[in-house]
PDB file of N, CA, C and O in Angstrom:
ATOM      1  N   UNK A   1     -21.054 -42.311  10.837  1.00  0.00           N
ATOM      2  CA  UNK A   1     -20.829 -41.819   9.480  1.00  0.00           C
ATOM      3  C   UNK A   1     -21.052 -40.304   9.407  1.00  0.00           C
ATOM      4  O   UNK A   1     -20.134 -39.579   9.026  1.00  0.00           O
ATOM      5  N   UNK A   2     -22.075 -39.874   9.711  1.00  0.00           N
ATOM      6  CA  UNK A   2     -22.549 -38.697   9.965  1.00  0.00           C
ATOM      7  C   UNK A   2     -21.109 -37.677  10.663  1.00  0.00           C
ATOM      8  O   UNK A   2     -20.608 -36.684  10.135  1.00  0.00           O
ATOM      9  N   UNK A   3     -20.748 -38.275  11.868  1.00  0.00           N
ATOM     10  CA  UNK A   3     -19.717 -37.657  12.460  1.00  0.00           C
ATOM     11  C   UNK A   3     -18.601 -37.476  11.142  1.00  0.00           C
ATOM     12  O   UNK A   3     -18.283 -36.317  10.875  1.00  0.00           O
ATOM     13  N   UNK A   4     -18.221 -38.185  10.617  1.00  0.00           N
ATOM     14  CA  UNK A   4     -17.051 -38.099   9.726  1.00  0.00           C
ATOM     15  C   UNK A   4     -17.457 -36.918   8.753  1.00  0.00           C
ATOM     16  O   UNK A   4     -16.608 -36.046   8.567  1.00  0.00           O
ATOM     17  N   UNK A   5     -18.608 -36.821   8.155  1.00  0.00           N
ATOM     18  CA  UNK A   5     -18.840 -35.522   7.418  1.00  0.00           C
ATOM     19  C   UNK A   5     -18.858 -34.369   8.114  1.00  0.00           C
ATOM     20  O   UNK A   5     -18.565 -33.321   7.538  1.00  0.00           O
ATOM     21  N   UNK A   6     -19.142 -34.382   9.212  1.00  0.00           N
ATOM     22  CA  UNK A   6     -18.935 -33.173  10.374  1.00  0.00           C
ATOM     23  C   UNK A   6     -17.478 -33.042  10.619  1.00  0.00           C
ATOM     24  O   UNK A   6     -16.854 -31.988  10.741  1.00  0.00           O
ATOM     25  N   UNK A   7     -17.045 -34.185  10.672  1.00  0.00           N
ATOM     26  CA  UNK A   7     -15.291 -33.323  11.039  1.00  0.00           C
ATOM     27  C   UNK A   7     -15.032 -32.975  10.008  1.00  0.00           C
ATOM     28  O   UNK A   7     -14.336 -31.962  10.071  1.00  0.00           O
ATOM     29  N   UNK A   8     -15.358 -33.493   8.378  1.00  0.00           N
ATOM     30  CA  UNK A   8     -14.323 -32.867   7.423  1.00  0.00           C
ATOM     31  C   UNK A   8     -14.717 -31.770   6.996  1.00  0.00           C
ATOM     32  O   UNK A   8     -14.016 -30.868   6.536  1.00  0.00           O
ATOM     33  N   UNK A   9     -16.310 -31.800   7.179  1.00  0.00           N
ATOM     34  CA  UNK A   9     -16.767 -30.194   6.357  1.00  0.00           C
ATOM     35  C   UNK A   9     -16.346 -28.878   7.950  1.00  0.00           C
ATOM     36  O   UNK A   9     -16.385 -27.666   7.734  1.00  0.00           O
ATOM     37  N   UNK A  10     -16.057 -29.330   9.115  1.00  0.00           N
ATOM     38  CA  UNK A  10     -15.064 -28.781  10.069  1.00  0.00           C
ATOM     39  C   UNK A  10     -13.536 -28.412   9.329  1.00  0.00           C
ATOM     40  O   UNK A  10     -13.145 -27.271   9.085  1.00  0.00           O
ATOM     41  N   UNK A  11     -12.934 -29.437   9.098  1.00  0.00           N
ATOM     42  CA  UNK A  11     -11.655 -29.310   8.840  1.00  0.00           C
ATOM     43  C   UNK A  11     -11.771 -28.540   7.268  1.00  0.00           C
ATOM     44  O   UNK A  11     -10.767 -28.061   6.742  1.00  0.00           O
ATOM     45  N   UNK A  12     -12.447 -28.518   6.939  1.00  0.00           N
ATOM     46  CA  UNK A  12     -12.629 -27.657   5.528  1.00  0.00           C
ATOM     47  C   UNK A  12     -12.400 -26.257   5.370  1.00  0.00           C
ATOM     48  O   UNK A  12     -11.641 -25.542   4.715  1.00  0.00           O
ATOM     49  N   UNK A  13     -13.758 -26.052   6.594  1.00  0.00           N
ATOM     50  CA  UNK A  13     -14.172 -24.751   6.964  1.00  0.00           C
ATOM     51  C   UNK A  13     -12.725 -24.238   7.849  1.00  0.00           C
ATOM     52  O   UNK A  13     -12.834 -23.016   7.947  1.00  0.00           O
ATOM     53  N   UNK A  14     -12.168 -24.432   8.138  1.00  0.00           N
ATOM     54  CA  UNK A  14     -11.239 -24.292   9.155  1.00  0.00           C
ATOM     55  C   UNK A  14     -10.053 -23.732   8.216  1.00  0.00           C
ATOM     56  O   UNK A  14      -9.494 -22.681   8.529  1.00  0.00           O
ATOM     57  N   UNK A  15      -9.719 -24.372   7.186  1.00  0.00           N
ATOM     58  CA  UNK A  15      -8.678 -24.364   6.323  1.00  0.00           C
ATOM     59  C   UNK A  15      -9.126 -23.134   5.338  1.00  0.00           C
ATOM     60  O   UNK A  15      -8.306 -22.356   4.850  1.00  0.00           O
ATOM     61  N   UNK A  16     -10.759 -23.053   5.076  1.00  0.00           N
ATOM     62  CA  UNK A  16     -10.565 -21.352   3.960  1.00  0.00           C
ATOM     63  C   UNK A  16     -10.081 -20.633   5.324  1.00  0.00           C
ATOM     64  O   UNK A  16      -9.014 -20.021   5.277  1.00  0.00           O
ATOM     65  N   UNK A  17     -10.793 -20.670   6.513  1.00  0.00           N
ATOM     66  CA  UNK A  17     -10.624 -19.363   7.437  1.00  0.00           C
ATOM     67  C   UNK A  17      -9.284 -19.008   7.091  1.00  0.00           C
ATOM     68  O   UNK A  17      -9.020 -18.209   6.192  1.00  0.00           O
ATOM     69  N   UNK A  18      -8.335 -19.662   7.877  1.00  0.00           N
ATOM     70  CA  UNK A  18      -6.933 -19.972   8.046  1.00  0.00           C
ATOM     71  C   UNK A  18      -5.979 -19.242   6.612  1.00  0.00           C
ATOM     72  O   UNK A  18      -5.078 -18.406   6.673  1.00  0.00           O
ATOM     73  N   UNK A  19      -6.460 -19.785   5.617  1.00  0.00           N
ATOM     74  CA  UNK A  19      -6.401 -19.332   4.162  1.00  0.00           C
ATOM     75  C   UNK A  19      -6.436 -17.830   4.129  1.00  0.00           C
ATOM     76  O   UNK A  19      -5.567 -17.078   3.688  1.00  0.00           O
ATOM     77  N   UNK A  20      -7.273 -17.609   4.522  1.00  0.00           N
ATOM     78  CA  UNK A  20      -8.041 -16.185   4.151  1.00  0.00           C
ATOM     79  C   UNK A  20      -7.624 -14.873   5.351  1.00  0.00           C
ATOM     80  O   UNK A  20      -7.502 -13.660   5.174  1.00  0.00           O
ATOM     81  N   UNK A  21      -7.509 -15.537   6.330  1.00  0.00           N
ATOM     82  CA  UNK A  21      -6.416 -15.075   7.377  1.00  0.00           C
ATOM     83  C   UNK A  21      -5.024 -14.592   6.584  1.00  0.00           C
ATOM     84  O   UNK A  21      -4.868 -13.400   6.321  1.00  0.00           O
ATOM     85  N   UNK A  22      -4.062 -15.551   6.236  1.00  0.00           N
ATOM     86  CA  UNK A  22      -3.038 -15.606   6.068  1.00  0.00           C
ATOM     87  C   UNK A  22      -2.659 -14.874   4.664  1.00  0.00           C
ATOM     88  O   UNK A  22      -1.511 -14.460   4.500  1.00  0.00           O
ATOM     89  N   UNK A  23      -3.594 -14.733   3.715  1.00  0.00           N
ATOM     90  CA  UNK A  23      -3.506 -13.713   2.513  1.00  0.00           C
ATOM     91  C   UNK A  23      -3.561 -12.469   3.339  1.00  0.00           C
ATOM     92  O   UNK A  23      -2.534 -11.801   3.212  1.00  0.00           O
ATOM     93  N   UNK A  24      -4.378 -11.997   4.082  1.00  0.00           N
ATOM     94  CA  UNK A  24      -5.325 -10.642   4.917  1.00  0.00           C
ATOM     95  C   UNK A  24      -3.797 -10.328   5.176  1.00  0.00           C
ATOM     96  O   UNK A  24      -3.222  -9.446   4.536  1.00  0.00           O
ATOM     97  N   UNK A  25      -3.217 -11.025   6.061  1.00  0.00           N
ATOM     98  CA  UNK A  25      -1.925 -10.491   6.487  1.00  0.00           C
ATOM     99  C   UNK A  25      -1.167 -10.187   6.192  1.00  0.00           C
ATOM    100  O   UNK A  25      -0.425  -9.370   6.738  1.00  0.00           O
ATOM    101  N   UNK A  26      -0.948 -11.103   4.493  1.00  0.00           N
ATOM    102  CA  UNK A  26       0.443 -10.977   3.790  1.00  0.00           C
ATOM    103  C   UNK A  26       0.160  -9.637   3.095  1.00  0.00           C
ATOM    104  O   UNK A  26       1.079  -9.059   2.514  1.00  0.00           O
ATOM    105  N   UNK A  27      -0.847  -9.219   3.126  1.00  0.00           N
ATOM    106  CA  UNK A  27      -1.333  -8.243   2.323  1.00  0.00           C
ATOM    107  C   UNK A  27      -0.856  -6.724   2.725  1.00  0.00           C
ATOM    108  O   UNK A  27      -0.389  -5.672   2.288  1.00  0.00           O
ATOM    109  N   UNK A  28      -1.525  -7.697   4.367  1.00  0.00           N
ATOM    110  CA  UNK A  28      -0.835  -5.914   5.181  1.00  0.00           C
ATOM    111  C   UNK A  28       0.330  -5.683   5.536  1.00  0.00           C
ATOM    112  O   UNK A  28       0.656  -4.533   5.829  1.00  0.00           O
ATOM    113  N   UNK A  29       1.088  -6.572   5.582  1.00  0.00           N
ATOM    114  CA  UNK A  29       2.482  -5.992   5.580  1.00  0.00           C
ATOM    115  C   UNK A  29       2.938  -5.235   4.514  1.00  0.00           C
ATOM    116  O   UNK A  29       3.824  -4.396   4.678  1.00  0.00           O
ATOM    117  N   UNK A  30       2.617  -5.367   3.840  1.00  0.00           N
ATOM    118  CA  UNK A  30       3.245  -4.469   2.498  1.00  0.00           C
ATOM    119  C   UNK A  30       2.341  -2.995   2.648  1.00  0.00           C
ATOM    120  O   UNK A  30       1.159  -2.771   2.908  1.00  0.00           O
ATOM    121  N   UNK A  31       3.804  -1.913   2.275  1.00  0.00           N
ATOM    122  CA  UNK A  31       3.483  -0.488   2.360  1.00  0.00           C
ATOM    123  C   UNK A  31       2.921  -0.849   1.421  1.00  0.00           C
ATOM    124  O   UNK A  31       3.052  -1.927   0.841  1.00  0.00           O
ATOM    125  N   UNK A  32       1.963   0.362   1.075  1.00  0.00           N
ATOM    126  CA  UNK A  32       1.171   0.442  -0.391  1.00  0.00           C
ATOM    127  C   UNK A  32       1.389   2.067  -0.728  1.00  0.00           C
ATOM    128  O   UNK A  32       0.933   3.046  -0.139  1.00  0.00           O
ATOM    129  N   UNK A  33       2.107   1.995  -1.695  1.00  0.00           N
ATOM    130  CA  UNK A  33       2.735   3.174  -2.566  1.00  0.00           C
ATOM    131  C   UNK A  33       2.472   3.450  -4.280  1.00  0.00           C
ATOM    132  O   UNK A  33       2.933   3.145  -5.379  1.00  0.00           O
ATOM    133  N   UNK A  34       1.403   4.241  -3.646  1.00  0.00           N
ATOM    134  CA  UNK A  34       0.900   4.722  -4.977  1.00  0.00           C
ATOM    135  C   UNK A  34       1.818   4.960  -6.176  1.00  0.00           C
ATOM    136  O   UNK A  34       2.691   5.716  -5.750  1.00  0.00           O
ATOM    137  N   UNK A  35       2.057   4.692  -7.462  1.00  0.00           N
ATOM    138  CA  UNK A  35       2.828   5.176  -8.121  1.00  0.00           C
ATOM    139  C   UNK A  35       2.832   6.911  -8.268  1.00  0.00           C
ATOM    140  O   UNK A  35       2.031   7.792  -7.956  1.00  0.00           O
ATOM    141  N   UNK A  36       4.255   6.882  -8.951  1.00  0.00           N
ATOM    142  CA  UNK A  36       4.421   8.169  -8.618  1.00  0.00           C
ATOM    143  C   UNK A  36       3.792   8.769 -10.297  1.00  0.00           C
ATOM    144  O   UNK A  36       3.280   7.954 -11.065  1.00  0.00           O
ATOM    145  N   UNK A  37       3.956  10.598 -10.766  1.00  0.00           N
ATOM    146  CA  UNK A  37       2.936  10.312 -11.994  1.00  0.00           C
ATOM    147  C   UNK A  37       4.171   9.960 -12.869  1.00  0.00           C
ATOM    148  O   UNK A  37       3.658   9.280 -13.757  1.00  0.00           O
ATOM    149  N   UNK A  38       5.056  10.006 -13.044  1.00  0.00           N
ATOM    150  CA  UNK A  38       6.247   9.675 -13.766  1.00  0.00           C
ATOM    151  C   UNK A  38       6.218   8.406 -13.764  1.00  0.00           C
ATOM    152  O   UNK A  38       6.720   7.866 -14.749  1.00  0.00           O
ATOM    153  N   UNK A  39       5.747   7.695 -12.893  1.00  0.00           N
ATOM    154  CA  UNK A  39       6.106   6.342 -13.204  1.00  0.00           C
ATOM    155  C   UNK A  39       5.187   5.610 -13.578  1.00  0.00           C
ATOM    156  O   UNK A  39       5.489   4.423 -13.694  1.00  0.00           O
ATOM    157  N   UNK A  40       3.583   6.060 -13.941  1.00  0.00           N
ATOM    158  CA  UNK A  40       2.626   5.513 -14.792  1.00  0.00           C
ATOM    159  C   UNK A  40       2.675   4.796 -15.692  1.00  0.00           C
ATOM    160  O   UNK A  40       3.896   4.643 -15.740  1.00  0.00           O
ATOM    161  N   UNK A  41       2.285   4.204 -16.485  1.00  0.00           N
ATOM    162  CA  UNK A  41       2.330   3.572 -17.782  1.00  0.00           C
ATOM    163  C   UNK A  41       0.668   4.125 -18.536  1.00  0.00           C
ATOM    164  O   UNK A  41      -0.505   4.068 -18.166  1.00  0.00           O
ATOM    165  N   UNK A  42       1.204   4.512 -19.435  1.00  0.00           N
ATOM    166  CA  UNK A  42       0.473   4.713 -20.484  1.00  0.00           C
ATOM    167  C   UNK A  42       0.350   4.575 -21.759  1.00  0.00           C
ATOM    168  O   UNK A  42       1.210   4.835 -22.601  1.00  0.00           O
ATOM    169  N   UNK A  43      -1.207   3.974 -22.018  1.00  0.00           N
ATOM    170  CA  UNK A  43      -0.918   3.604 -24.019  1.00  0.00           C
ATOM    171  C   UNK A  43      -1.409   4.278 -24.843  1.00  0.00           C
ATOM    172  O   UNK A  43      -2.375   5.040 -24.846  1.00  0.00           O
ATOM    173  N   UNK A  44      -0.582   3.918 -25.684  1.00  0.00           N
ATOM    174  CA  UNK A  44      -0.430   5.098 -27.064  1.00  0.00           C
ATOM    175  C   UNK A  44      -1.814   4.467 -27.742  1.00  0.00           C
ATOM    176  O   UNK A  44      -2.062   3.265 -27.837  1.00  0.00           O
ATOM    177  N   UNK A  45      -2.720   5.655 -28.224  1.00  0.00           N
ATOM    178  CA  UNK A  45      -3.950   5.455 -28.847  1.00  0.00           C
ATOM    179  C   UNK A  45      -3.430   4.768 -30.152  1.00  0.00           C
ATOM    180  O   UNK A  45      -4.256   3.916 -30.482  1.00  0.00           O
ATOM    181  N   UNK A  46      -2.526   4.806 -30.896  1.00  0.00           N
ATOM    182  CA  UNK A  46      -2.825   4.497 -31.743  1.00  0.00           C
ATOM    183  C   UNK A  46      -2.130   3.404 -32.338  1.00  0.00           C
ATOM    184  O   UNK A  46      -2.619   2.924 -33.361  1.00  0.00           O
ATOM    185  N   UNK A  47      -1.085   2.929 -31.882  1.00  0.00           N
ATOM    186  CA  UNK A  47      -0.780   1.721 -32.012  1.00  0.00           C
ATOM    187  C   UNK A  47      -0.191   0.892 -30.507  1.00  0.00           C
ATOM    188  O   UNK A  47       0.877   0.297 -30.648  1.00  0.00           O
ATOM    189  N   UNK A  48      -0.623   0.858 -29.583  1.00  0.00           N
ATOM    190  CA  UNK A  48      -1.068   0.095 -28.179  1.00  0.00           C
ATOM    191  C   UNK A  48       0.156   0.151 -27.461  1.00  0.00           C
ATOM    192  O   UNK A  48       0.175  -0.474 -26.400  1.00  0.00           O
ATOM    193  N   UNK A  49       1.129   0.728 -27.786  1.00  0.00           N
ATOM    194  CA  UNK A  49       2.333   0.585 -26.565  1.00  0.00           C
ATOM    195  C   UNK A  49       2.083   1.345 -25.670  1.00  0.00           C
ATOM    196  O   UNK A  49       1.541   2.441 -25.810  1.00  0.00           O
ATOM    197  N   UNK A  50       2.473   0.819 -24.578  1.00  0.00           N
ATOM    198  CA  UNK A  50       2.566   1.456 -23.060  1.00  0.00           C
ATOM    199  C   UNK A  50       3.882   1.706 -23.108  1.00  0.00           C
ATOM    200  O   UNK A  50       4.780   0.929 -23.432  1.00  0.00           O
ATOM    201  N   UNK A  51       3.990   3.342 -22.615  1.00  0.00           N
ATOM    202  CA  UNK A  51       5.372   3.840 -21.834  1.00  0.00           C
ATOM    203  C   UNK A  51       5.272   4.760 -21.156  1.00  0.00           C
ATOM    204  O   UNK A  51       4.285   5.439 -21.436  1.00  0.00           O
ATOM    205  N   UNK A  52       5.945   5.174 -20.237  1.00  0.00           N
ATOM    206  CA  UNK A  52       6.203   5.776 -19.073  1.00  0.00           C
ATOM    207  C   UNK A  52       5.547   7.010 -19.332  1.00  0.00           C
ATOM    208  O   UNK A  52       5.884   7.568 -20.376  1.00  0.00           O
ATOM    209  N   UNK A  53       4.613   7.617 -18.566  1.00  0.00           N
ATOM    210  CA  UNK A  53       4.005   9.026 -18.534  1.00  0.00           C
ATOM    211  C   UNK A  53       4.869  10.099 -18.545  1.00  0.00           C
ATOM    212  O   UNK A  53       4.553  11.204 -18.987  1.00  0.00           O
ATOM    213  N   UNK A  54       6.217   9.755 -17.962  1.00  0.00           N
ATOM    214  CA  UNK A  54       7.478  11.115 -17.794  1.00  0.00           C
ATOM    215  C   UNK A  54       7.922  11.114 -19.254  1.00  0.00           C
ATOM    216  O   UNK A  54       8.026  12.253 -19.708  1.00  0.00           O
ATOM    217  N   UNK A  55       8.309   9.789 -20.400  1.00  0.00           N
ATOM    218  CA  UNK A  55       8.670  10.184 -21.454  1.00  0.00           C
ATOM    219  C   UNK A  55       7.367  10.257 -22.509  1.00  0.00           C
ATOM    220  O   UNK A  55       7.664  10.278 -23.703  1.00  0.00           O
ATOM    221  N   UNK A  56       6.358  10.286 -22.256  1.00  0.00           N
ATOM    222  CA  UNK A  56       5.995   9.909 -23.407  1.00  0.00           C
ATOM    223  C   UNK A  56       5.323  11.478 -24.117  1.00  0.00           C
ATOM    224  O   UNK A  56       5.003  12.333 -23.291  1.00  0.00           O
ATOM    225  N   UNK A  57       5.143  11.787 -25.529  1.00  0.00           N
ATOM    226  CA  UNK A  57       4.899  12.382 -26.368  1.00  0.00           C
ATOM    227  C   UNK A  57       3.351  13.229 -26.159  1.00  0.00           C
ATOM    228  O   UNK A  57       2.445  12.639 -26.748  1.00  0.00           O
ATOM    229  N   UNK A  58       3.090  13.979 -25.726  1.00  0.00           N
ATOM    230  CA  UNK A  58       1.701  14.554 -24.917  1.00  0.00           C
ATOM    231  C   UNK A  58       1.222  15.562 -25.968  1.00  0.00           C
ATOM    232  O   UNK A  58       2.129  16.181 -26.523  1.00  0.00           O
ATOM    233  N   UNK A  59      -0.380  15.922 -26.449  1.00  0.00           N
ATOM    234  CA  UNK A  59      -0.924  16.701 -27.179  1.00  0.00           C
ATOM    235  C   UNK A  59      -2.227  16.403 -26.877  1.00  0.00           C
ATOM    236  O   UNK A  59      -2.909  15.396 -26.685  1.00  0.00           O
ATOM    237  N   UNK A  60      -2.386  17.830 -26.898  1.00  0.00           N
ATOM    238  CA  UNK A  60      -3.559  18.132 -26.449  1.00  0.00           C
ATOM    239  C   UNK A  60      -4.571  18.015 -27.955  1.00  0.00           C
ATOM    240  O   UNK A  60      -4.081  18.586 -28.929  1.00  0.00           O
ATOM    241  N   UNK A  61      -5.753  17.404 -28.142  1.00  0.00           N
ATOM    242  CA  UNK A  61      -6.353  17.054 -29.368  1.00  0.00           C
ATOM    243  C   UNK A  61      -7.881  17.152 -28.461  1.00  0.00           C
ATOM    244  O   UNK A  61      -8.379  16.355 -27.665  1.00  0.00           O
ATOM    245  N   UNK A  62      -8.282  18.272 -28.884  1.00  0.00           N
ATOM    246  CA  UNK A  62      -9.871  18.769 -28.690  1.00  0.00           C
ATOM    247  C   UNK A  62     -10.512  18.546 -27.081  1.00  0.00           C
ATOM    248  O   UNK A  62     -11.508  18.020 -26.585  1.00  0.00           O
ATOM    249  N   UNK A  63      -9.075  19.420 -26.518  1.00  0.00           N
ATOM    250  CA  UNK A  63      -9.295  19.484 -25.348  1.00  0.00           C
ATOM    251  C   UNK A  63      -9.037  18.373 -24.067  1.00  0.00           C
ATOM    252  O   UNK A  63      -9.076  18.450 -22.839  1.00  0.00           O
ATOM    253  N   UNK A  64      -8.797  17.466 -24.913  1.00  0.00           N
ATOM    254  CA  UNK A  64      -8.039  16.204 -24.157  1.00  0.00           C
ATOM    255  C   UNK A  64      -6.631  16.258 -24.356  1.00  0.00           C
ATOM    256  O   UNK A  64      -6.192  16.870 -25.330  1.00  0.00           O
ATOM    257  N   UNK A  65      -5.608  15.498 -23.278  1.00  0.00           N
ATOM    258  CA  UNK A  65      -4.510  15.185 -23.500  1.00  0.00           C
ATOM    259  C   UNK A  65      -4.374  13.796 -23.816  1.00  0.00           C
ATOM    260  O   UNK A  65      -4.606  12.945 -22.956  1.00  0.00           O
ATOM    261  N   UNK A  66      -4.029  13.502 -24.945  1.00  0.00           N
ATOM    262  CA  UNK A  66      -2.942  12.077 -25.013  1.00  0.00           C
ATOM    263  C   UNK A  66      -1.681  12.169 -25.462  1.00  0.00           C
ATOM    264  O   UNK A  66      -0.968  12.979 -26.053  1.00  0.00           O
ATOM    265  N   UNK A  67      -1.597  10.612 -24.798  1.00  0.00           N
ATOM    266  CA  UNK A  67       0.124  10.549 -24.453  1.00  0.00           C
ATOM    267  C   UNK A  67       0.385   9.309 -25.528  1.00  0.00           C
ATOM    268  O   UNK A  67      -0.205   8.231 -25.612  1.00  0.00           O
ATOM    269  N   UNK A  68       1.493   9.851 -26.332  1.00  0.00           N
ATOM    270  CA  UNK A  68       2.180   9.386 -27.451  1.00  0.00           C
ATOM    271  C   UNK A  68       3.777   8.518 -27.602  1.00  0.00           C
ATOM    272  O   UNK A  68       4.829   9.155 -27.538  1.00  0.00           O
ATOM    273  N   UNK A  69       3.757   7.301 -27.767  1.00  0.00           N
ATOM    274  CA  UNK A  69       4.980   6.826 -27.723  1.00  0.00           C
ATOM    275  C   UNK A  69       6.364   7.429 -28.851  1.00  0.00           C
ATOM    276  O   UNK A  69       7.533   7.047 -28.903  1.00  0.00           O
ATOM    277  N   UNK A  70       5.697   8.411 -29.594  1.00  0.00           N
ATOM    278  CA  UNK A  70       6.383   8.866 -30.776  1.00  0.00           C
ATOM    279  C   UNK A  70       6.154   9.978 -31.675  1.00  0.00           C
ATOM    280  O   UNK A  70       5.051   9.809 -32.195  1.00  0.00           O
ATOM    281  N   UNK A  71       6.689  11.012 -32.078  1.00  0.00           N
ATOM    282  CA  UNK A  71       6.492  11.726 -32.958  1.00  0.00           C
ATOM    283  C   UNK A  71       4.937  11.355 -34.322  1.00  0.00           C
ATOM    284  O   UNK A  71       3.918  11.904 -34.741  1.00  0.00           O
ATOM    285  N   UNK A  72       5.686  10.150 -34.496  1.00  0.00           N
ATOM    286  CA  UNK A  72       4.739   9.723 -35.653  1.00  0.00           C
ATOM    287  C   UNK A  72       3.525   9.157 -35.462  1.00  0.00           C
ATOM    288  O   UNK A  72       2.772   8.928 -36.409  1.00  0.00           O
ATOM    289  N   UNK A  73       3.300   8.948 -34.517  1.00  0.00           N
ATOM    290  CA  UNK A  73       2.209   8.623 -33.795  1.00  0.00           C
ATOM    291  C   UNK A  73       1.155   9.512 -33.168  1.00  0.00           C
ATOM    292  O   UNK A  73      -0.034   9.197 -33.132  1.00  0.00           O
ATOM    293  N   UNK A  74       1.669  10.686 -32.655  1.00  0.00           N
ATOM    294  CA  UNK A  74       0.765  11.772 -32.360  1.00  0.00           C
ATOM    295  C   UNK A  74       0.342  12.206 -33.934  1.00  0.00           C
ATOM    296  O   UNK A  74      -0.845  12.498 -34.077  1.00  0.00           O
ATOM    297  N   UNK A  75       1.211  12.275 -35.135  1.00  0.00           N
ATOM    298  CA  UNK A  75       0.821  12.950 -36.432  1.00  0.00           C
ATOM    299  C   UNK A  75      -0.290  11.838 -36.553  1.00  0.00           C
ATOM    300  O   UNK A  75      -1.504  11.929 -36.372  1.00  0.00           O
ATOM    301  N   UNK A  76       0.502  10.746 -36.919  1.00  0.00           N
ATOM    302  CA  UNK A  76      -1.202   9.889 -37.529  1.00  0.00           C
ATOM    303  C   UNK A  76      -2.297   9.989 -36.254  1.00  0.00           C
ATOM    304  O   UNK A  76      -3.302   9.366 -36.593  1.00  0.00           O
ATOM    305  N   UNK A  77      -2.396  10.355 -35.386  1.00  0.00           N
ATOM    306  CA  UNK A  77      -3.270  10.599 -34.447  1.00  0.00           C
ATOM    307  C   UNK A  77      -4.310  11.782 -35.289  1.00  0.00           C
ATOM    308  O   UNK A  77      -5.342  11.781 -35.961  1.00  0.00           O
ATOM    309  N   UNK A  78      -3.768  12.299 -35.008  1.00  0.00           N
ATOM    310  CA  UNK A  78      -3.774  13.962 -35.600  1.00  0.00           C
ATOM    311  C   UNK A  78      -4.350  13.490 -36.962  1.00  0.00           C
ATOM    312  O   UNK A  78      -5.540  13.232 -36.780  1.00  0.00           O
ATOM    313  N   UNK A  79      -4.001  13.277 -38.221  1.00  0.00           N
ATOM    314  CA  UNK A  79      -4.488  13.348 -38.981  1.00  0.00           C
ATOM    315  C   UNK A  79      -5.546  12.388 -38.911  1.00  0.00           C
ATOM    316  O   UNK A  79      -6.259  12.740 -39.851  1.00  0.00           O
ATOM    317  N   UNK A  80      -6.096  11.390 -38.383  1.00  0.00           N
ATOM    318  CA  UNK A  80      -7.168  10.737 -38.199  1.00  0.00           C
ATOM    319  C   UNK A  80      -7.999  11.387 -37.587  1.00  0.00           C
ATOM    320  O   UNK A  80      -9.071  10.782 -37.621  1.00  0.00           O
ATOM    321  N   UNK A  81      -8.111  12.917 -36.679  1.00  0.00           N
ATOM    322  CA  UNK A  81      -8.848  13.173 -35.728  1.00  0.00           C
ATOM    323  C   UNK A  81      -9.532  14.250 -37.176  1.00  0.00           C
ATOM    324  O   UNK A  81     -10.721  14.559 -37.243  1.00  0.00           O
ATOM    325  N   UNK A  82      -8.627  14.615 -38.065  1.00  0.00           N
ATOM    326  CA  UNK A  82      -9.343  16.069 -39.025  1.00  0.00           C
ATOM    327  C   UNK A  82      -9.781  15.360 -40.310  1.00  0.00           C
ATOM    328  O   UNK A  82     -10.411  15.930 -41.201  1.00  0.00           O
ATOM    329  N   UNK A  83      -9.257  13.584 -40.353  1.00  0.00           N
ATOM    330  CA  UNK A  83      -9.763  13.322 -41.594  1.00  0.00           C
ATOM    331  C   UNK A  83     -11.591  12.919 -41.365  1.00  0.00           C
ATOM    332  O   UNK A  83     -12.289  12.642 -42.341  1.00  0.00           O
TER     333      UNK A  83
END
């Protein structure tokens, strides 16, 4: 009886290795390519959309930059930062 829990907690152990092997690898085949800065995603403070760092709407507000999906969105930014 004893033997039978030894082979399976064997065949167990055997199967994460194997597992964990076979992610490791799939992993490394793939180049890993940083995005480029244009192709970022970034969200708009003030109502949560993410869009692309190359288009999006940029102002500088007390020495920080944020990035704006819209005209109207940097204003109500803006006026929330002086109200």
């Amino acid at each position: 009886m004893y033997r039978l829990f030894l082979v399976v907690g064997l065949l167990v152990l055997l199967f994460v290795v194997l597992k964990s092997m076979y992610r490791n690898s799939k992993q490394a085949g793939r180049p890993a390519r940083p995005p480029l800065d244009g192709d970022q995603m970034v969200q708009d403070p003030v109502c949560g959309v993410f869009v692309p760092r190359k288009t999006a709407i940029v102002r500088q507000v007390g020495g920080i930059s944020n990035c704006f999906c819209s005209q109207e969105c940097a204003a109500k930014f803006q006026e929330q930062r002086t109200s």
